[in-house]
N, C-alpha and C positions, 0 to 999 in steps of 0.2 A: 139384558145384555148377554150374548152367547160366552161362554167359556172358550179359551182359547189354549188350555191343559191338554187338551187333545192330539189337538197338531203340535204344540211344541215337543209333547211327549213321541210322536211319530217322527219329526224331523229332529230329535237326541236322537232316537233309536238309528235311525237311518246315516246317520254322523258316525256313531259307533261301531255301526255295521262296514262302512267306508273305511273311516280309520284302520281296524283290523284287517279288512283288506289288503290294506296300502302295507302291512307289517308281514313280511318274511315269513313263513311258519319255520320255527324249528325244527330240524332231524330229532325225531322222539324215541329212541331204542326201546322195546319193551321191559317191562318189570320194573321200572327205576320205581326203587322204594320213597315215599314220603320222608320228609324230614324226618317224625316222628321216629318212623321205623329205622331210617337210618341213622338214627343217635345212638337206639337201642343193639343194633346192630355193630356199629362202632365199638361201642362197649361192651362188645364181647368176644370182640377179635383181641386176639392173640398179640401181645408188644414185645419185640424178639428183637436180637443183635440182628441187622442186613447179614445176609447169605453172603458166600463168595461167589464170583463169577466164573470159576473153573468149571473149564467144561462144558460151559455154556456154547450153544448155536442156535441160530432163527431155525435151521435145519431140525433138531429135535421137538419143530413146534410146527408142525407140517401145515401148510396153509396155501391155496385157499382150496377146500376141497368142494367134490361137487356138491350139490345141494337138489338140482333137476333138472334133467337132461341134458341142456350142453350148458346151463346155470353153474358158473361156481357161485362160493360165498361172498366174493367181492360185488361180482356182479348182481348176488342178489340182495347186498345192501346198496347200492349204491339206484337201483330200483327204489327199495323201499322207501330210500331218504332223499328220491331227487322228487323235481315234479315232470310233469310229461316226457317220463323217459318212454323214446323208443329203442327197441333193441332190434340188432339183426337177427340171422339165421342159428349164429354164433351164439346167441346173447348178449354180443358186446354193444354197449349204449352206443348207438351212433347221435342221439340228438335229446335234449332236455334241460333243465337247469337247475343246480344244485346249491342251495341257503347253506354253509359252514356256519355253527351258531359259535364255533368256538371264536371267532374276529369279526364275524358279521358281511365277509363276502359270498358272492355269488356268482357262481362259474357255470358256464356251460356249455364247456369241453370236459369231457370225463377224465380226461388227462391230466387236469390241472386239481383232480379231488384224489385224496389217497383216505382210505379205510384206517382208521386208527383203533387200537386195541386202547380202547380207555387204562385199562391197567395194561403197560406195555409190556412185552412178553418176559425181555431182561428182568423185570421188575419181581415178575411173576416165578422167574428162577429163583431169584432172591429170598423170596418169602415162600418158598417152599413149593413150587414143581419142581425144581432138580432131582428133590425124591420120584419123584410119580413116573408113570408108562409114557412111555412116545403116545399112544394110544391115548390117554388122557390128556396132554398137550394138546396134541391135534384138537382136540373135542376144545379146549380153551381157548384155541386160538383161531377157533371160528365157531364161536357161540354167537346162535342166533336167539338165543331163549332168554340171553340178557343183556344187560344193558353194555357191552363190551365191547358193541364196533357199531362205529359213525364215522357218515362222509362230511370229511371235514380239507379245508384247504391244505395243499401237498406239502406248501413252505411250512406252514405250523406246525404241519403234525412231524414234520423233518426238526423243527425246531425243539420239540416237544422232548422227543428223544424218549429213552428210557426215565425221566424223571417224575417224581413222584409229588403232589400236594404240596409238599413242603418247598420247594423249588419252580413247579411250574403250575398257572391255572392258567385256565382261559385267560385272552385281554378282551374278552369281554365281558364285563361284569354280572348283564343279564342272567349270566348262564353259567357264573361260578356256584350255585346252591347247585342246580340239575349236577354240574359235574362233580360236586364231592358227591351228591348221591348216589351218580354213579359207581363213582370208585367204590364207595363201602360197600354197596350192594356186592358188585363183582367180586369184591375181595370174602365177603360174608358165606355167598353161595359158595367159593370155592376153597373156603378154609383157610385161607392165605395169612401169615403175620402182615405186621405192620411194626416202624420201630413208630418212637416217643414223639419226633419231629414230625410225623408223617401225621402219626394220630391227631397231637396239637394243632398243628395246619388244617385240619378237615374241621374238627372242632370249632375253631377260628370260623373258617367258611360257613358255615352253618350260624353260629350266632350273625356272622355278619351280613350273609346274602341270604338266608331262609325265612 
């Protein structure tokens, strides 16, 4: 009697391989630390009273700078996280389609994605750029080396605001571990406090979605 392990194990494989297909890929920013690493990381940031706002401007946090040739940093995330972007002469996407993992739409009009600073930039006054150079700003608020800007849908990330963990996560649940690991990560690499609610909220996230 032939065995029949064979083909079934080819047409699983083949079901698996379709299935993934059929699923979205995520916008993957580089660096995002492991759970692991982002507990230990958590737990060594700094839990401080929120900053004040005084003083504060998007202006102090110069964006989007160029990146290559007539490239800025929008345009070259919004490359990295779409799928068949073509770009013009400009660099600006005329045509492609872009997966938002934070609600799970997909657009493609590049008009309808805006770039979100995972830690938003107010946030990031709060917990200590206000101290730091224009020049340092700048460099956070178009970090390509970490996990701190994804194309994500324009309503959200409008929604999103300056709020932190404790107040806002994705509504999509998939993709609330990926984003507290983002936040800590960003927040880790660049020194940043956090108060007690922000901490507890990530925390939370983590046992709950990792």
């Amino acid at each position: 009697m032939r065995r029949l392990f064979p083909r079934v194990a080819l047409v699983t494989a083949a079901l698996v391989t379709s299935l993934a297909a059929a699923v979205p890929a995520s916008a993957t920013p580089p660096n995002i630390p492991s759970a692991t690493t982002a507990r230990s990381q958590l737990n060594s940031l700094t839990v401080a009273t929120q900053g004040s706002m005084s003083g504060y401007s998007r202006d102090l946090f110069p964006h989007w700078s160029t990146v290559s040739g007539a490239c800025n940093t929008r345009e070259t995330v919004l490359k990295r996280d779409g799928t068949n972007v073509v770009t013009n002469s400009s660099c600006a996407a005329t045509s492609g389609s872009w997966y938002s993992p934070y609600d799970g739409a997909t657009w493609t009009a590049a008009s309808d994605v805006d770039i979100d600073h995972v830690v938003p930039l107010a946030e990031a006054w709060r917990s200590g750029a206000s101290s730091w150079t224009t020049s340092k700003r700048q460099s956070f608020a178009n970090d390509l080396t970490r996990p701190q800007l994804i194309a994500v849908t324009d309503n959200v990330n409008q929604s999103k605001g300056d709020q932190d963990p404790s107040t806002w996560v994705p509504s999509r649940t998939a993709y609330r571990c990926t984003y507290a690991r983002m936040w800590i990560g960003v927040k880790y690499q660049w020194d940043l406090t956090l108060q007690q609610a922000e901490k507890t909220a990530l925390l939370n996230t983590l046992d709950s979605y990792c």
